[in-house]
ZAMARGU-4260 file (C-alpha; in steps of 0.2 Angstrom, whole numbers, plus 5000, padded with zeros to 4 digits):
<rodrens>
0) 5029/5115/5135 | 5010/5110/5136 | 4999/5102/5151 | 5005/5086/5154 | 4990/5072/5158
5) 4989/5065/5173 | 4996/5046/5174 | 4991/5036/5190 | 5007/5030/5196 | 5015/5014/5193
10) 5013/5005/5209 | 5012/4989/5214 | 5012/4973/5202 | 5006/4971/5184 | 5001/4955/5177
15) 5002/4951/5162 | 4990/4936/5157 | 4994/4929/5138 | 4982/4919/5126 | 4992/4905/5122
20) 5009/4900/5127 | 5018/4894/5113 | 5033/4899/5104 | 5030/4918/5106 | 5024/4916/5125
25) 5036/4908/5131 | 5050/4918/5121 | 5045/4934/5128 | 5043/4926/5149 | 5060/4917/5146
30) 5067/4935/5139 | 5061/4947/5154 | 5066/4935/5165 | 5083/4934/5159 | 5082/4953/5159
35) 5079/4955/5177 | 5091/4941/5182 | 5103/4952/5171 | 5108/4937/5159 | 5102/4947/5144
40) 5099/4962/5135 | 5079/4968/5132 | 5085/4970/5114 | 5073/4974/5102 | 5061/4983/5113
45) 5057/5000/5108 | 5052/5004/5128 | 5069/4997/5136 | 5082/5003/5122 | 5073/5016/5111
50) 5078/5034/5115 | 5065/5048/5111 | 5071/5069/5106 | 5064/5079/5117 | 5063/5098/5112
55) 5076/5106/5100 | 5092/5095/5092 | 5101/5108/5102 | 5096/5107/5118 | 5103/5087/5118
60) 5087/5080/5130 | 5087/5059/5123 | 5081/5052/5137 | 5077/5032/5134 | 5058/5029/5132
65) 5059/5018/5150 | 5066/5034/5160 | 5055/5050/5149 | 5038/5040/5155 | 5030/5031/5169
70) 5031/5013/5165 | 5030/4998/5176 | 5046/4989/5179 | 5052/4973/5174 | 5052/4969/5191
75) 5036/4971/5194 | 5028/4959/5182 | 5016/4943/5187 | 5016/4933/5171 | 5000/4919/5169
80) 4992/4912/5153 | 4979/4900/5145 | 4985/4886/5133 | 4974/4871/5125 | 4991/4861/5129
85) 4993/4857/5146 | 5015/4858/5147 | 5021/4870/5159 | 5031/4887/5153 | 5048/4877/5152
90) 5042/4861/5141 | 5031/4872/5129 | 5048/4882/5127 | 5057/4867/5123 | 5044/4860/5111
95) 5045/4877/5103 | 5064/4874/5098 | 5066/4894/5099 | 5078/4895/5110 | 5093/4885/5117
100) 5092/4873/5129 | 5108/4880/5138 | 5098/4897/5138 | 5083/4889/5146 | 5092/4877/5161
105) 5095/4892/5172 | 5077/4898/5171 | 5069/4881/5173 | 5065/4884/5190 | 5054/4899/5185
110) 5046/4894/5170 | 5041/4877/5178 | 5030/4888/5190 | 5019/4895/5177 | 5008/4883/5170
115) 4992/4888/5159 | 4976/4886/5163 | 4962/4879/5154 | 4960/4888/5138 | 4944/4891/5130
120) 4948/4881/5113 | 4938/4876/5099 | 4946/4866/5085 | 4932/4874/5072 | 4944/4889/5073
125) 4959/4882/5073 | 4959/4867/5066 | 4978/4861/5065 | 4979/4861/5083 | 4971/4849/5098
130) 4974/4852/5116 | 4966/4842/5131 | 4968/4859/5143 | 4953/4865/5138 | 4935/4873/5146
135) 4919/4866/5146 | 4902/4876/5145 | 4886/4875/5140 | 4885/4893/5131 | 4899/4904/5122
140) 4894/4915/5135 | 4899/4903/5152 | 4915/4899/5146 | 4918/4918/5145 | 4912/4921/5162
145) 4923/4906/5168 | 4939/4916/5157 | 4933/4932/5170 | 4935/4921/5185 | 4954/4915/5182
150) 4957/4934/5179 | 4950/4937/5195 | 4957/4923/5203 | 4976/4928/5194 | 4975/4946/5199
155) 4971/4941/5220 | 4985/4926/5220 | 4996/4937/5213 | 4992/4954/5222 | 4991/4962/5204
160) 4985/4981/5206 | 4984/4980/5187 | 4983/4968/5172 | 4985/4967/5153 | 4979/4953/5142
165) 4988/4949/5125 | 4984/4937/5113 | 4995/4927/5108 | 4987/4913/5101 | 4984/4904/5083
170) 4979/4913/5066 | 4958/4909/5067 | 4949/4905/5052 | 4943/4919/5041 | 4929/4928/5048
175) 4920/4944/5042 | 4910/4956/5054 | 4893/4952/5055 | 4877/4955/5064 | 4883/4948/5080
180) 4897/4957/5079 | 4887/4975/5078 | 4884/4980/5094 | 4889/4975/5113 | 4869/4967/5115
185) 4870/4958/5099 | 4888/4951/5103 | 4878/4944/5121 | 4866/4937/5114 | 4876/4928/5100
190) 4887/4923/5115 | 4870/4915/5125 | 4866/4905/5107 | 4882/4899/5104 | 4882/4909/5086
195) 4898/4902/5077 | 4901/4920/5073 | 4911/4922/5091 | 4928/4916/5091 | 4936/4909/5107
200) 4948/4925/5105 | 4931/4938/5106 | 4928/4926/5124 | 4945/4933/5130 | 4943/4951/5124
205) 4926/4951/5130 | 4933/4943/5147 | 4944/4957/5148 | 4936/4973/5145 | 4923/4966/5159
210) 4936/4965/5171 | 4943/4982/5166 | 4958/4974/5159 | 4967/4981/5142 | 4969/4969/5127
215) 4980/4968/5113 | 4976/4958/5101 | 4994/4949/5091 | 4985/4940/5076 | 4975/4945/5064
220) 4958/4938/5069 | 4946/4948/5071 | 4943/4948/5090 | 4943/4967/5095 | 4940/4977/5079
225) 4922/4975/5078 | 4908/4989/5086 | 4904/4975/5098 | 4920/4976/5107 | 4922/4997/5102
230) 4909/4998/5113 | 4913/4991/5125 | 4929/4996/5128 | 4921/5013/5127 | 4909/5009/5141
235) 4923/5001/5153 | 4934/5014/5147 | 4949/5001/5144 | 4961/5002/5129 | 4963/4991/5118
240) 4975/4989/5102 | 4980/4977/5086 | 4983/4968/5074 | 4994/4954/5073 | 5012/4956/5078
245) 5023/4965/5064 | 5039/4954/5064 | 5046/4949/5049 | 5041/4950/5030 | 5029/4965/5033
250) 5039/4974/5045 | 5053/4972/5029 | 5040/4978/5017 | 5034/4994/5028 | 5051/4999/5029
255) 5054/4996/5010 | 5038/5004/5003 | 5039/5020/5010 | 5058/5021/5003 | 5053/5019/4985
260) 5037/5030/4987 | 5049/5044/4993 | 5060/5043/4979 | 5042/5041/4966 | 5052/5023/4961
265) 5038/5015/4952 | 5035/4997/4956 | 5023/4982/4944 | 5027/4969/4956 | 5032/4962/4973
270) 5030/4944/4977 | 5032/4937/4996 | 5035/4920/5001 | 5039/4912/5016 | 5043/4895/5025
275) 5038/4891/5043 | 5037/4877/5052 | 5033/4880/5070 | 5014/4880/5077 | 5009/4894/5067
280) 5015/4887/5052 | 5006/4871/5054 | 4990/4884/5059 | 4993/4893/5042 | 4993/4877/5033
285) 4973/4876/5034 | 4968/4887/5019 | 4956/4896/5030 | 4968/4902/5043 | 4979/4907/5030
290) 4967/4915/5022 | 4965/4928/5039 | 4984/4930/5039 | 4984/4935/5021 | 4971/4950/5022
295) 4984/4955/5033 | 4999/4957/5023 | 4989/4960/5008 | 4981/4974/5013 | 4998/4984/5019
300) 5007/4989/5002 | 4988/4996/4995 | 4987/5009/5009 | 5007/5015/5010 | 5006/5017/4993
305) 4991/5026/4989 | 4989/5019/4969 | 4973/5033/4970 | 4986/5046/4971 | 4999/5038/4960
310) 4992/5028/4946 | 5008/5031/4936 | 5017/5021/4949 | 5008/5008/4958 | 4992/5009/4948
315) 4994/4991/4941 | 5005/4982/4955 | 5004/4964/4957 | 5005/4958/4974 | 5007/4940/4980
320) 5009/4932/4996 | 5012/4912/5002 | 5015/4905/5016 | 5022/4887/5016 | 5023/4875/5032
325) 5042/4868/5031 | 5044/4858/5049 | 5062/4857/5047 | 5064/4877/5047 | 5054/4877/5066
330) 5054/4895/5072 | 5069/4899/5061 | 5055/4908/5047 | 5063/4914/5031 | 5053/4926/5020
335) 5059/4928/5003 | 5053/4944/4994 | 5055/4950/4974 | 5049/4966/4967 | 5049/4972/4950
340) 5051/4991/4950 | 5055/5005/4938 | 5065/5021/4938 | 5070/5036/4924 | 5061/5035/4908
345) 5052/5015/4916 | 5067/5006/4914 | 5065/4991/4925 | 5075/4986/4940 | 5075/4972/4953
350) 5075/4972/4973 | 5078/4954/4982 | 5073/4954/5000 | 5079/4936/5009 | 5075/4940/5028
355) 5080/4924/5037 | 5071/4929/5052 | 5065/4922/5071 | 5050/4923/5072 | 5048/4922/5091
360) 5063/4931/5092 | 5055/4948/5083 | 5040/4945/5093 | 5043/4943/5109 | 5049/4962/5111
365) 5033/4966/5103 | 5024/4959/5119 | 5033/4966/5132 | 5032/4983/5123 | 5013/4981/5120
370) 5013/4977/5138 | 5018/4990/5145 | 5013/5002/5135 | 4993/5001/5136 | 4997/4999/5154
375) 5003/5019/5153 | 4986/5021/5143 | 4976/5015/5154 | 4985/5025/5169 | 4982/5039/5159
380) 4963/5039/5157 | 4963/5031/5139 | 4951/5021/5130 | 4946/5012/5117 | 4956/5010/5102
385) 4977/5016/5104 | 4980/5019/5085 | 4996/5027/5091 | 5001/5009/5093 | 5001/5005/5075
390) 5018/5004/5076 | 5018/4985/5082 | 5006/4978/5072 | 5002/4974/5054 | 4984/4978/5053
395) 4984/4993/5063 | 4965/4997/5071 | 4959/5013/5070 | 4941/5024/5070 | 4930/5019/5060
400) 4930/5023/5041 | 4949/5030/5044 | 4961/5023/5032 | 4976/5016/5042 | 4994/5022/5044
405) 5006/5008/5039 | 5022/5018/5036 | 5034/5013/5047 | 5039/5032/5050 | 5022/5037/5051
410) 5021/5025/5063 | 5035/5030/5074 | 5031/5050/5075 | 5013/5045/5080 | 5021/5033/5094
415) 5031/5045/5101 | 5022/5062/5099 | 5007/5053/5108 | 5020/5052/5123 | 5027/5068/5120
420) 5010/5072/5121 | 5005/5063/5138 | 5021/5070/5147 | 5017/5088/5143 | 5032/5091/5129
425) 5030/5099/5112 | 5028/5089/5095 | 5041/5087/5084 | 5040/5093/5067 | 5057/5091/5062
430) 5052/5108/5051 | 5067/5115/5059 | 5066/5131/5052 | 5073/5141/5067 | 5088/5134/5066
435) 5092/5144/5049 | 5081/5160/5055
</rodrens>
């Protein structure tokens, strides 16, 4: 046993305020809330079902993840949001066409009660979508300071003793860090000219961290993983994590990589396509926004595979990725993979991934998990970047000039060593060499 840190208690009521309430918004409010009427399982979250080994295999000590730390309850949760569209939580989740009617009548009452505020939207980012639920402002920087007022207003309407934001709205067009983005001065000031270089999404980050509110970021805009928002993270001593949710294809592909690497499989090619048609997949439809999502997947097989290390095996991989808006498919997203790969003396073989996932489905978990989560961080005195939460997202952030951990595995021992960690409990090796000694 170690010192375990000191985590404020989870008392009172923690809202959760959500970028956008589209498909995944409203799948995960619709989930808890069937969760706590008891309707439903919280399957897929890692925080309600997962289980995590404590000490040796022989002591037997599993606890589940929600009973070994301090989370906040299900209970407990105020949900609020901000959408361009003005539809309340049940007719977005309707329009959304992720889940059944007959699963949404008996929670109409609730999700009628939340209904989004203005969002700060700006067609020049995102420009397959138009909303008329939107802010007004002179400068970048008002309409975040107007984004700070609802989270004031949210968290006294709702007697919140602590809040999370998560963003879960649209893939942004393609943007690289820049001057604006290189410290917390230089990100104001671009925010008081109206730089193009700040996305609505850096408004809600920024909005955030001011208000001492953590933020996890579940696309792959850039939003937090620039010096600008490092900093201040640092400075309000907030955490903050991303990016963009790992749900389908990539979560298929950092469980698939690792595999043949372990077994020094060789591999020349793996091409990825999928077919969307809900909002996303009408965002992704602009080349630009695709273009964001795509360093995203792209940049996953490079750094589990390490072709530095072994050029005999994924020195020369070819590696494609589409993404093809299919309206009649809605939410229901099916990502198609082939790989080309290569055993004993090269002799060629084949792997065929058809995943006909949910989108909305995989995602929604991600959120509650997300949620809670750097709500424990933040109890427990930490701050800026949670790479220990890598384990949700497809570009994990981390310290600058460290490469990123995208192995699943990886992943998963980081995620529950770091709570290990918190609660005072040894890390697990699995050398388990005293079991033969």
């Amino acid at each position: 046993m170690t010192q375990p840190r000191a985590i404020a208690p989870a008392e009172g009521r923690l809202g959760v305020l959500l970028a956008g309430l589209g498909a995944v918004a409203t799948t995960f409010i619709a989930g808890v809330e069937s969760v706590r009427r008891g309707s439903s399982k919280p399957i897929g979250s890692v925080t309600q079902l997962g289980h995590i080994r404590l000490g040796r295999r022989t002591d037997n000590r599993q606890p589940r993840i929600k009973d070994f730390v301090p989370l906040a309850g299900l209970e407990d949760i105020e949900f609020g949001a901000w959408d361009p569209i003005p539809d309340d939580a049940y007719d977005s989740a309707l329009n959304a066409g992720v889940l059944e009617r007959r699963d949404l009548e008996p929670l109409e009452d609730f999700l009628r009660g939340i209904v989004p505020m203005p969002a700060v939207f700006d067609r020049n980012y995102v420009r397959r979508l138009d909303g008329t639920n939107v802010k007004t402002g002179r400068t970048k920087r008002e309409l975040a300071e107007a984004l700070r007022e609802d989270i004031r207003r949210f968290r006294e309407e709702h007697r919140c003793t602590r809040m999370v934001l998560v963003w879960c709205g649209s893939t942004e067009i393609y943007l690289q860090p820049s001057e604006a983005h290189s410290s917390l001065a230089a990100f104001e000031a671009a925010m008081d000219r109206n730089d193009p270089a700040i996305a609505p999404s850096m408004l809600y980050a920024w909005a955030a961290l001011q208000e001492g509110v953590p933020f996890a970021n579940g696309a792959p805009n850039l939003t937090v993983d620039i010096p600008a928002m490092r900093e201040l993270a640092r400075e309000r001593e907030v955490p903050i994590a991303g990016k963009d949710f790992k749900t389908g294809q990539t979560l298929m592909k950092t469980i698939i990589a690792p595999g043949l690497k372990a077994r020094a499989l060789g591999l020349s090619g793996w091409f990825s396509t999928n077919i969307l048609g809900n909002r996303d997949g009408a965002v992704l439809d602009d080349p630009d926004s695709f273009k964001t999502k795509e360093e995203s997947k792209l940049g996953v097989l490079e750094y589990i595979l390490q072709p530095d290390l072994y050029p005999d095996l994924y020195g020369n991989v070819y590696h494609k990725v589409r993404i093809n808006y299919y309206p009649p498919r809605g939410d229901n997203k099916e990502g198609w993979d082939n790989l080309d790969i290569y055993g004993w003396m090269g002799y060629p073989m084949q792997i065929k991934v058809d995943f006909l996932c949910r989108d909305s489905i995989l995602a929604a978990p991600i959120v509650l998990d997300l949620a809670l989560l750097l709500d424990l961080a933040a109890r427990a005195g930490l701050s800026g970047t949670q790479e220990w939460l890598s384990f949700f997202f497809k570009t994990p952030m981390t310290a600058p000039g460290l490469y990123p951990e995208h192995d699943l595995f990886i992943q998963q021992m980081k995620l529950k060593n770091t709570l290990r960690f918190l609660m005072g409990e040894e890390q697990i090796t699995h050398l388990g060499m005293e079991y033969y000694e």
